[in-house]
N, C-alpha and C positions, 0 to 999 in steps of 0.2 A: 568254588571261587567266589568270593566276598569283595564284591564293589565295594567303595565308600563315594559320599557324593563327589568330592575333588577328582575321584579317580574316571566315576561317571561322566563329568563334568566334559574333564581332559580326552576322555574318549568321545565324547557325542561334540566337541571340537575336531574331532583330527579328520584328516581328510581321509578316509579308509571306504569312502563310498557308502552308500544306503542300505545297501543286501550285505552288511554286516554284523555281528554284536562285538562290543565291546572289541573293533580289530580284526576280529577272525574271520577268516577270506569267507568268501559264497558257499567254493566247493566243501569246505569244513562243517558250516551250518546243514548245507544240504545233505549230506552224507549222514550230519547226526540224523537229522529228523528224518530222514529215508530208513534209519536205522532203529529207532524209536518207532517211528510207525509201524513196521514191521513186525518187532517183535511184541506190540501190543496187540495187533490184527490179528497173530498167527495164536497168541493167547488165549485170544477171544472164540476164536476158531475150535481152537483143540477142549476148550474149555464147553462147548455147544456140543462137541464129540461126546466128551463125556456125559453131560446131562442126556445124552441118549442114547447113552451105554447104559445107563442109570436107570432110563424109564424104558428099556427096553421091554419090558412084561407088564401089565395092567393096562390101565384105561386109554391111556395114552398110546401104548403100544398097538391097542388093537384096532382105535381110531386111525390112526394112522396105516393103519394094513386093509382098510377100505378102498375100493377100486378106485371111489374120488379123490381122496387123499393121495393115493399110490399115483397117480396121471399129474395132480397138484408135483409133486415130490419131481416126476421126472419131468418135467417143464420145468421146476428150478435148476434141475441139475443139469437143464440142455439149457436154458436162457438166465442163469442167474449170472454165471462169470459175468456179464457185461453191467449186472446190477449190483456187481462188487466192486467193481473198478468206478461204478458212476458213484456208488456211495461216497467215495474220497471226497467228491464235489459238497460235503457236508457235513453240515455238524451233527454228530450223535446218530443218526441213521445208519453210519458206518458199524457203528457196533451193534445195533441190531439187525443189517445184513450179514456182518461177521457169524455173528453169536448163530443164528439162520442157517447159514450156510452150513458149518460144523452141526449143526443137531440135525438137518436132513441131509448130511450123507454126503453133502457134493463132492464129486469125484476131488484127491486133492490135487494133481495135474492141472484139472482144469481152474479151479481155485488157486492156486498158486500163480500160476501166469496173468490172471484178473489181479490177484492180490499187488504184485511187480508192478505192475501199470500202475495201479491204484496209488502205493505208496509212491512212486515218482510224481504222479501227480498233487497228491497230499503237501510231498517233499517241496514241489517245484510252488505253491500255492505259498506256504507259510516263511519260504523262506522268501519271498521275495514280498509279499502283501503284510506279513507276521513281522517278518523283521522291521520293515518302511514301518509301522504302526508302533513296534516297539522302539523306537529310534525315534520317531515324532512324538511318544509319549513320554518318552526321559527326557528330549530335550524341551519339550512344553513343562514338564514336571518340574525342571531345573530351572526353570527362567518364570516361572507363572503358577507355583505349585496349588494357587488358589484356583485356576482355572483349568487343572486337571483334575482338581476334585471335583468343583461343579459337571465337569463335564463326564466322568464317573458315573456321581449321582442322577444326572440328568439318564443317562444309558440305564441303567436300574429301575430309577421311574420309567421310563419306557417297555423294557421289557417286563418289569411288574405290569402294567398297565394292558400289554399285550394278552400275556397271561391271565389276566384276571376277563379283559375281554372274550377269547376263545376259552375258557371253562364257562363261561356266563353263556355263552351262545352254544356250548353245549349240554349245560343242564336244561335249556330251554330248548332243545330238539329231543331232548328223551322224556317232556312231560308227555303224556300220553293224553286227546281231548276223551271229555269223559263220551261214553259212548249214548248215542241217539234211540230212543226204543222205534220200531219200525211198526210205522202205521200200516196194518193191513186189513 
């Protein structure tokens, strides 16, 4: 479906409330995006299954059939559900406790019940913070389109800025000091 601005316009006038897009009630936004989350999670999931189905034989394979590794694995699989469901709470984290989860094994019972909470929470997050923000950004876009650019660009420089901060204080914790010769 193909807005035009008039139609944008006409819609981020009407009174159809804030937890909407373009009209379309709450429960319809939520339901997609519960439904979209899901099946991108359970992707990412099955997709982590495979890569070790994949490396199940070599270096990997055997690293991981180490008694630490093996204790690591079953501590995910008894304490990650609740590190699945809290991933929702985030950006990008999510998909590599997803991705995690499916390459060690976690039971899918117990992952799938994490996964349910998870996406309702996701669900219940964007559509009511995602939409309010998408709705203040069309109708700021519609009335002020200079001052949603700048304020674009200012977000960008920001998170450029972050970025370029946390790599910079991390190539500066892995220089190594050169080492002291010990007077004896």
């Amino acid at each position: 479906m193909h807005l035009t601005a008039p139609a944008l316009a006409a819609a981020a006038e009407e009174p159809t409330g804030v937890f909407t897009i373009a009209g379309v009630p709450f429960w319809v936004v939520y339901a997609a995006a519960f439904g979209i989350v899901l099946v991108r999670a359970q992707a990412t999931y099955w997709a982590g299954r495979g890569v070790a189905r994949g490396t199940a034989r070599g270096r990997v394979a055997d690293a991981l059939a180490r008694p630490g590794a093996a204790a690591v694995i079953e501590r995910v699989n008894r304490w990650g559900p609740p590190a699945v469901t809290l991933s929702f709470f985030t950006v990008g984290v999510q998909t590599l406790v997803n991705l995690a989860a499916g390459y060690l094994r976690m039971p899918f019972g117990r992952y799938l019940a994490a996964l349910l909470a998870g996406c309702a929470v996701w669900a219940g997050i964007w559509t009511t913070i995602g939409t309010a923000a998408v709705n203040a950004a069309i109708a700021v876009g519609l009335r002020h389109p200079v001052t949603l650019v700048a304020v674009g660009l200012g977000a960008v420089a920001l998170v450029s800025w972050a970025v370029y901060r946390l790599t910079r204080r991390s190539a500066a914790d892995q220089t190594v000091a050169p080492a002291t010769e010990d007077a004896s």
